[in-house]
Every structure is written in structure tokens, then in C-alpha cells.
HTML snippet that shows the backbone in 3Dmol.js (N, CA, C, O; Angstrom):
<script src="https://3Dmol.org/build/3Dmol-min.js"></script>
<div id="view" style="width:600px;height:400px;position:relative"></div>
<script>
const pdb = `
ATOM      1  N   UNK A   1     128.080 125.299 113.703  1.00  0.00           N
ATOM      2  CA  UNK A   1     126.862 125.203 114.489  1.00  0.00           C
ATOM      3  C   UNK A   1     126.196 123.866 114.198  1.00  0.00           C
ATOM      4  O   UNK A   1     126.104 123.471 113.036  1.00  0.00           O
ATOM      5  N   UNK A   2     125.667 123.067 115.357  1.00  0.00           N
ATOM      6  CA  UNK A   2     125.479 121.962 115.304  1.00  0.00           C
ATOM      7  C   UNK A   2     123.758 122.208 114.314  1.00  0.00           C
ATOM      8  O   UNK A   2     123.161 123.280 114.406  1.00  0.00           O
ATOM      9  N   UNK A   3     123.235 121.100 113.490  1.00  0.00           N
ATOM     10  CA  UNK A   3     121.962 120.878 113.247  1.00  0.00           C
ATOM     11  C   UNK A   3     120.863 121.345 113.723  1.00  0.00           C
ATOM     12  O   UNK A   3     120.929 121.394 114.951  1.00  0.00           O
ATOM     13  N   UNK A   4     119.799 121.743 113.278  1.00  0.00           N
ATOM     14  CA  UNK A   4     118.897 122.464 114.042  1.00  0.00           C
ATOM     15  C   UNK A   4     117.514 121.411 112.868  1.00  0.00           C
ATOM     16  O   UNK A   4     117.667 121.124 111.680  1.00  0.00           O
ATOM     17  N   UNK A   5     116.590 121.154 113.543  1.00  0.00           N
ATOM     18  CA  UNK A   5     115.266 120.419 112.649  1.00  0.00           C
ATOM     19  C   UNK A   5     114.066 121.066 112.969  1.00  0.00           C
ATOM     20  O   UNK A   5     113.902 120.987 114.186  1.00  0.00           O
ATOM     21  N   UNK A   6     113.168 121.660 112.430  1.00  0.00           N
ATOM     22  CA  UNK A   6     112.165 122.258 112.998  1.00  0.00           C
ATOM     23  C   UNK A   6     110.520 120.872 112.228  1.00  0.00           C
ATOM     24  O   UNK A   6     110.235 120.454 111.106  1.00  0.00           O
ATOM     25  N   UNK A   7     110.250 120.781 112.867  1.00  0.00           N
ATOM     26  CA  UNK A   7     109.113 119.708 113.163  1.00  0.00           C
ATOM     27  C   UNK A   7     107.377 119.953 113.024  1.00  0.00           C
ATOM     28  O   UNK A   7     106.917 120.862 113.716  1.00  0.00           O
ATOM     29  N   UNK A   8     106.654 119.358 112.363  1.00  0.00           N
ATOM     30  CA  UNK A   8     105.515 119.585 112.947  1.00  0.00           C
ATOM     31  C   UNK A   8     104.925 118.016 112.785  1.00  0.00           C
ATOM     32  O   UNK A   8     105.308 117.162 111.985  1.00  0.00           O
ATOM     33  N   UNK A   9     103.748 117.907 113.920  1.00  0.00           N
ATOM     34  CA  UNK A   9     103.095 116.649 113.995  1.00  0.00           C
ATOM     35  C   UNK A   9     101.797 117.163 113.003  1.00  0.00           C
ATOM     36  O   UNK A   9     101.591 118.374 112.930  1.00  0.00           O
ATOM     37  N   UNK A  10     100.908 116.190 112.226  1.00  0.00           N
ATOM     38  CA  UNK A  10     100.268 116.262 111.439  1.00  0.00           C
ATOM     39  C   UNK A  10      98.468 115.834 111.477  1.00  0.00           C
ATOM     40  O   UNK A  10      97.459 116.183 110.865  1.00  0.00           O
ATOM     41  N   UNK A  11      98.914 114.618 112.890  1.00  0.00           N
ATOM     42  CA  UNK A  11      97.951 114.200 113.416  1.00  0.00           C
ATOM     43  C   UNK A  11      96.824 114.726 113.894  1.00  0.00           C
ATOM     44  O   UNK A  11      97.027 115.108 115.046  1.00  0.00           O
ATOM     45  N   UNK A  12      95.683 114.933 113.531  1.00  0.00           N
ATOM     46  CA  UNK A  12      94.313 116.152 113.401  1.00  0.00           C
ATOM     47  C   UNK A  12      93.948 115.672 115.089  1.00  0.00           C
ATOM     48  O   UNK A  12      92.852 116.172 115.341  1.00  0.00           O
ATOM     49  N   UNK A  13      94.367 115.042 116.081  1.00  0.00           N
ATOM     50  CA  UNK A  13      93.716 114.843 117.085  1.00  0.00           C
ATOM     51  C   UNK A  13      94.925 115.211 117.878  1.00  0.00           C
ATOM     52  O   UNK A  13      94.775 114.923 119.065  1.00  0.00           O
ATOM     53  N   UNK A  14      96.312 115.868 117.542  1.00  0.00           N
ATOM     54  CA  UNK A  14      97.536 116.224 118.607  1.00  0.00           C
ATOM     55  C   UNK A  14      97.369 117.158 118.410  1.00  0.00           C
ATOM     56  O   UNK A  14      97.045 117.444 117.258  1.00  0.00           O
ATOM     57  N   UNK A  15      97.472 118.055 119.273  1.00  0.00           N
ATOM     58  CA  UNK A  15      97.276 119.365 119.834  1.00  0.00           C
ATOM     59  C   UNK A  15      98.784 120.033 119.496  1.00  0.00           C
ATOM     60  O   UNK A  15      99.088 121.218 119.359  1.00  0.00           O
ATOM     61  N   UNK A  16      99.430 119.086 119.432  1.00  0.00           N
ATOM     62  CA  UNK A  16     100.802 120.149 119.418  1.00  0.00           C
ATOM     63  C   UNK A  16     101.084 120.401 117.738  1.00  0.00           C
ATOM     64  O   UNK A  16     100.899 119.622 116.802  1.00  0.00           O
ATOM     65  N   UNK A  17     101.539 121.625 117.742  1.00  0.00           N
ATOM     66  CA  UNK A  17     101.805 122.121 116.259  1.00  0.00           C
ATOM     67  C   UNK A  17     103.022 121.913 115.865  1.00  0.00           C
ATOM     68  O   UNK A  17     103.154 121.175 114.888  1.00  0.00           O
ATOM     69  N   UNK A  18     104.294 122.517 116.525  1.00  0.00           N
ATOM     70  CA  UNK A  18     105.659 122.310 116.153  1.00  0.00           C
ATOM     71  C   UNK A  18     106.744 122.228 117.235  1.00  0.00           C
ATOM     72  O   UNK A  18     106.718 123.137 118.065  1.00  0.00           O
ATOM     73  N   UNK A  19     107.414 121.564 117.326  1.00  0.00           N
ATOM     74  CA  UNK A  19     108.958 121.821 117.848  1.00  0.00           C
ATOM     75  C   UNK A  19     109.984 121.598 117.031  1.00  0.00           C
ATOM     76  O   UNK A  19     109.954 121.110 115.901  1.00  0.00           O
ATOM     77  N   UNK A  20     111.000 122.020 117.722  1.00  0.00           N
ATOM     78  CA  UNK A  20     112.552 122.027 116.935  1.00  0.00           C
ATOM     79  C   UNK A  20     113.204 121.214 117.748  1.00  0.00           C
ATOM     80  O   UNK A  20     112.911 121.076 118.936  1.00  0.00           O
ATOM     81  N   UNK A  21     114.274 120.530 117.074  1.00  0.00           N
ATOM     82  CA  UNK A  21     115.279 119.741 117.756  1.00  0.00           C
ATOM     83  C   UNK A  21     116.641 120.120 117.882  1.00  0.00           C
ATOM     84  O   UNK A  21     117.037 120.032 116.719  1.00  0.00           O
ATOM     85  N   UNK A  22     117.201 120.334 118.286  1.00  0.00           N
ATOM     86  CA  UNK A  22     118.669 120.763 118.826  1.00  0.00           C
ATOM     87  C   UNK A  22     119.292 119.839 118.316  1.00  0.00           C
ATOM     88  O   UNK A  22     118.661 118.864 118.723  1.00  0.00           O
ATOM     89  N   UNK A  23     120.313 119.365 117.539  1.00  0.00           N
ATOM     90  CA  UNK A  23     122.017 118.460 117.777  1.00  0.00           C
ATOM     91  C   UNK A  23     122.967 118.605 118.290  1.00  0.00           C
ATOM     92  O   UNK A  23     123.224 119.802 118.420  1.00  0.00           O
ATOM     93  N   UNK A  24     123.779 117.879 118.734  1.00  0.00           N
ATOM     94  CA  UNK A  24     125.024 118.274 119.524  1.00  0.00           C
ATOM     95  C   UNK A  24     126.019 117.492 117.609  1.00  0.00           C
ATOM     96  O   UNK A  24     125.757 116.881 116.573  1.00  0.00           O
ATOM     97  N   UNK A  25     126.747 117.916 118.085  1.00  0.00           N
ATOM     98  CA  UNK A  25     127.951 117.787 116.968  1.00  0.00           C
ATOM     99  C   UNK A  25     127.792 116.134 116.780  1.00  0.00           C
ATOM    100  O   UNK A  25     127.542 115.775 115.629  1.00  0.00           O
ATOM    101  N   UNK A  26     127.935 114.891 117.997  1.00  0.00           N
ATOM    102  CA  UNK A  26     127.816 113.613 117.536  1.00  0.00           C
ATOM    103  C   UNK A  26     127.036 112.761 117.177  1.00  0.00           C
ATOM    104  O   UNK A  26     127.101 111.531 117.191  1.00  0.00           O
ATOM    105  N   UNK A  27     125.971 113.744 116.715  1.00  0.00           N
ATOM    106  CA  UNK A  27     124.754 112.802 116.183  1.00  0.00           C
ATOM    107  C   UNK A  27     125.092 112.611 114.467  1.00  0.00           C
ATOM    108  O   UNK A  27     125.588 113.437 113.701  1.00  0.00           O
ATOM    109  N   UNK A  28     124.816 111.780 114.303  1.00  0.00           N
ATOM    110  CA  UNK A  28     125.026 110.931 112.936  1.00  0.00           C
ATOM    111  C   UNK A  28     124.554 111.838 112.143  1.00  0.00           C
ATOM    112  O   UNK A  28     123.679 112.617 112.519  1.00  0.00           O
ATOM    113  N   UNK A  29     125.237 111.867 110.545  1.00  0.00           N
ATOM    114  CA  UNK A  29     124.636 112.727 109.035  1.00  0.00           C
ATOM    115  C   UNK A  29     123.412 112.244 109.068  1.00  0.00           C
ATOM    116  O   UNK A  29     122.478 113.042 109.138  1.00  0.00           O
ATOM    117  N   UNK A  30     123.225 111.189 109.035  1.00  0.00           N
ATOM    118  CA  UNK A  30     121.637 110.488 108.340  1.00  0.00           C
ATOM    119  C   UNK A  30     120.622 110.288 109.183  1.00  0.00           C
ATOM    120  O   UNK A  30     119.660 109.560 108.938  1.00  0.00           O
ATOM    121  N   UNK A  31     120.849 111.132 110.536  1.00  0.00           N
ATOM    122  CA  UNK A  31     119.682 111.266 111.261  1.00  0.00           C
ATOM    123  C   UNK A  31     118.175 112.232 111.224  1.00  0.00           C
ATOM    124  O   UNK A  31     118.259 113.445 111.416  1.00  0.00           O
ATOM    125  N   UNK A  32     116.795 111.563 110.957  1.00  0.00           N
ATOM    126  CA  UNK A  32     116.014 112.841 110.327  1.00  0.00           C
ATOM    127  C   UNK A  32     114.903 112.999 111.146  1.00  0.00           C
ATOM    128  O   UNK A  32     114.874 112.660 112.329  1.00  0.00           O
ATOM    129  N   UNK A  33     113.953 113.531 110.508  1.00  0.00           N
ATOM    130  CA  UNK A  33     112.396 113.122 111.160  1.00  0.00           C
ATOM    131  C   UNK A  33     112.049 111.693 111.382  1.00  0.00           C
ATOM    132  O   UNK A  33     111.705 111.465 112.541  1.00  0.00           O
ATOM    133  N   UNK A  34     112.049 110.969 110.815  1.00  0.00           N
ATOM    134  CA  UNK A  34     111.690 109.846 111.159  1.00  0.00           C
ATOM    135  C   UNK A  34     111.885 109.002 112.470  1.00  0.00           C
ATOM    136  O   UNK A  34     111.200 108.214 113.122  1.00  0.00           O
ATOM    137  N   UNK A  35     113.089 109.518 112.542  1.00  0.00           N
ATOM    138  CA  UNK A  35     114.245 108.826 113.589  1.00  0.00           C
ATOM    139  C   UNK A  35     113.891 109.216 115.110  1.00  0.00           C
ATOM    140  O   UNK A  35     114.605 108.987 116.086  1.00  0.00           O
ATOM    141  N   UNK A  36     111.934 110.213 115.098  1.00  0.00           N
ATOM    142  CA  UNK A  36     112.263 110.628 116.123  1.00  0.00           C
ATOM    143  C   UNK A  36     110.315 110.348 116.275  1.00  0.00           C
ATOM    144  O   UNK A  36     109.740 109.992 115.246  1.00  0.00           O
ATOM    145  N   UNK A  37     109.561 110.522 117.442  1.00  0.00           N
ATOM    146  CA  UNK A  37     107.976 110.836 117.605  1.00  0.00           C
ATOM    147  C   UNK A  37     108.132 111.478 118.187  1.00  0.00           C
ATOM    148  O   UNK A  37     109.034 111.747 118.981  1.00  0.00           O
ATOM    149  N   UNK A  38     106.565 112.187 117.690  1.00  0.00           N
ATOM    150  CA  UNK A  38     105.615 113.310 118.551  1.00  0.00           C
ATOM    151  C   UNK A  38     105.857 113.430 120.135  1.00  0.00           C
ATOM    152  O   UNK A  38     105.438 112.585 120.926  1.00  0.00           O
ATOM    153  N   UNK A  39     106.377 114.254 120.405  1.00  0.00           N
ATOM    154  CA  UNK A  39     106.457 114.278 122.125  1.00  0.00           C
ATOM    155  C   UNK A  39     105.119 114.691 122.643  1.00  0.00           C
ATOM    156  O   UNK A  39     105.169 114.716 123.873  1.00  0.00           O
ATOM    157  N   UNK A  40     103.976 115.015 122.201  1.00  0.00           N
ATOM    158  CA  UNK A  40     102.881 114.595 122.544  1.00  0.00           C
ATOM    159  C   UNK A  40     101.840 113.500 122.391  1.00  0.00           C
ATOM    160  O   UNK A  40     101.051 113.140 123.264  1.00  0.00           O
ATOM    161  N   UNK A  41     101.931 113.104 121.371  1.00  0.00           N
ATOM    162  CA  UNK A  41     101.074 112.266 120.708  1.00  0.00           C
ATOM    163  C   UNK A  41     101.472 111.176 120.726  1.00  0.00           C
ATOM    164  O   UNK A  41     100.577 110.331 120.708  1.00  0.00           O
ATOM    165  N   UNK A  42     102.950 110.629 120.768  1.00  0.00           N
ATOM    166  CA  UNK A  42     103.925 109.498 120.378  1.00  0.00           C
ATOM    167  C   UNK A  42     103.615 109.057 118.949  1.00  0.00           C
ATOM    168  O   UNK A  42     103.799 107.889 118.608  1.00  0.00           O
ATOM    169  N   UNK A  43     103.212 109.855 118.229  1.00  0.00           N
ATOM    170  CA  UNK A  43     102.806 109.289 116.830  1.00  0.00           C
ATOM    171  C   UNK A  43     104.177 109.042 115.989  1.00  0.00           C
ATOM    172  O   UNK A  43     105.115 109.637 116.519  1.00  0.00           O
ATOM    173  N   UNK A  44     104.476 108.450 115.028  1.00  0.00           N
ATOM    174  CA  UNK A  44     105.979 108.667 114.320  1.00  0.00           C
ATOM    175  C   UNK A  44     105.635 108.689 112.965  1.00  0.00           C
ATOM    176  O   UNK A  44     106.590 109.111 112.313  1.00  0.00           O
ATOM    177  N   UNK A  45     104.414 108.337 112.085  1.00  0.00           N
ATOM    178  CA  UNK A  45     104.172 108.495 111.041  1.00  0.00           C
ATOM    179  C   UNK A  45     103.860 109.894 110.886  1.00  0.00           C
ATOM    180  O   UNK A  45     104.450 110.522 110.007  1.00  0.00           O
ATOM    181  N   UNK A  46     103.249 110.307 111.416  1.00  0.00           N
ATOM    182  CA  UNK A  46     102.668 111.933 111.236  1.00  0.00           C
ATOM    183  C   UNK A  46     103.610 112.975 111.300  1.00  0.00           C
ATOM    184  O   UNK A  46     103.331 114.166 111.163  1.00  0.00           O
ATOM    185  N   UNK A  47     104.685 112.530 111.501  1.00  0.00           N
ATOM    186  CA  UNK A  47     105.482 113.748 111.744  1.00  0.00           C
ATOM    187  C   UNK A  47     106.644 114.221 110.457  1.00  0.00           C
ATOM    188  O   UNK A  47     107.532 113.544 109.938  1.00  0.00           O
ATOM    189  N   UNK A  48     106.250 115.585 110.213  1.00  0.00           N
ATOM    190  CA  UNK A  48     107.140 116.196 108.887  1.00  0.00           C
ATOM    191  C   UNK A  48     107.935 117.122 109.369  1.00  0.00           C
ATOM    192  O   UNK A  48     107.703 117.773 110.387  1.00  0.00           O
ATOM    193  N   UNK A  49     109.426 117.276 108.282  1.00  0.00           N
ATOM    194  CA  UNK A  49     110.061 118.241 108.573  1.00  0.00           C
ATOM    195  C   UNK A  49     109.631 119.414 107.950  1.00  0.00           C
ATOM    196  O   UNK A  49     109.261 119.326 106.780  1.00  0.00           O
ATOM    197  N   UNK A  50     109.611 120.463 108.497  1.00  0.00           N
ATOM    198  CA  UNK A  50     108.720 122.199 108.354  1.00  0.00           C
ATOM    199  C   UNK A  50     110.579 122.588 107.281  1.00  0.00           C
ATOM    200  O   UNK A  50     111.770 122.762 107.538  1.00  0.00           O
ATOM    201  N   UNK A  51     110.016 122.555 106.551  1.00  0.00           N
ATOM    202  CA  UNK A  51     111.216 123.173 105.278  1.00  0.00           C
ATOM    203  C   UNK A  51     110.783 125.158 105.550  1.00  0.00           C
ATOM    204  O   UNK A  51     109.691 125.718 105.641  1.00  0.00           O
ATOM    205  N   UNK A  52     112.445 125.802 105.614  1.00  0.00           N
ATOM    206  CA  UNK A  52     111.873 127.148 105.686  1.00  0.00           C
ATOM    207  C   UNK A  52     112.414 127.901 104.638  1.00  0.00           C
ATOM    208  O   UNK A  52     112.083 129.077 104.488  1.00  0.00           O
TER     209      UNK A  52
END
`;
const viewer = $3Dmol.createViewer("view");
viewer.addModel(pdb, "pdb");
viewer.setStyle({}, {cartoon: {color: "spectrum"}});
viewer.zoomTo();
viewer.render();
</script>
């Protein structure tokens, strides 16, 4: 089963709380949070991976 990342933005003025990201099998080992922004906010610092 391909990668699964679950997300939250951190930013006290984005409204959005969390999404998850899907992988397909050819996305790179060393791809993480960082590598990605807020699909609301476009923020890229604020955003953490939700450890479960």
C-alpha cells in the first residue's frame, strides 16, 4: 500500500484543520511535509505531520 501522510496547518488565521495525502507507488522515499503547502492558506512553514 502506497504512503498515506495525514497533515495539519498550524496557522491561527487558516481555517482548515487537516488533510491527508495519498501516494502513488512513484513518489520518492524522502518526500515529507515540507515538500508540500496548505491548500488553503498556501502557507508551507505552518504545516506539521499529525503522528498517530
Amino acid at each position: 500500500m502506497p504512503a498515506t501522510l495525514e497533515v495539519k496547518c498550524t496557522d491561527g488565521s487558516c481555517t482548515l484543520d487537516m488533510f491527508e495525502l495519498h501516494y502513488t507507488y512513484d513518489m520518492p522515499d524522502d518526500v515529507g511535509v515540507t515538500d508540500f503547502t496548505c491548500p488553503y492558506c498556501g502557507e508551507t512553514e505552518t504545516l506539521e505531520a499529525i503522528e498517530l
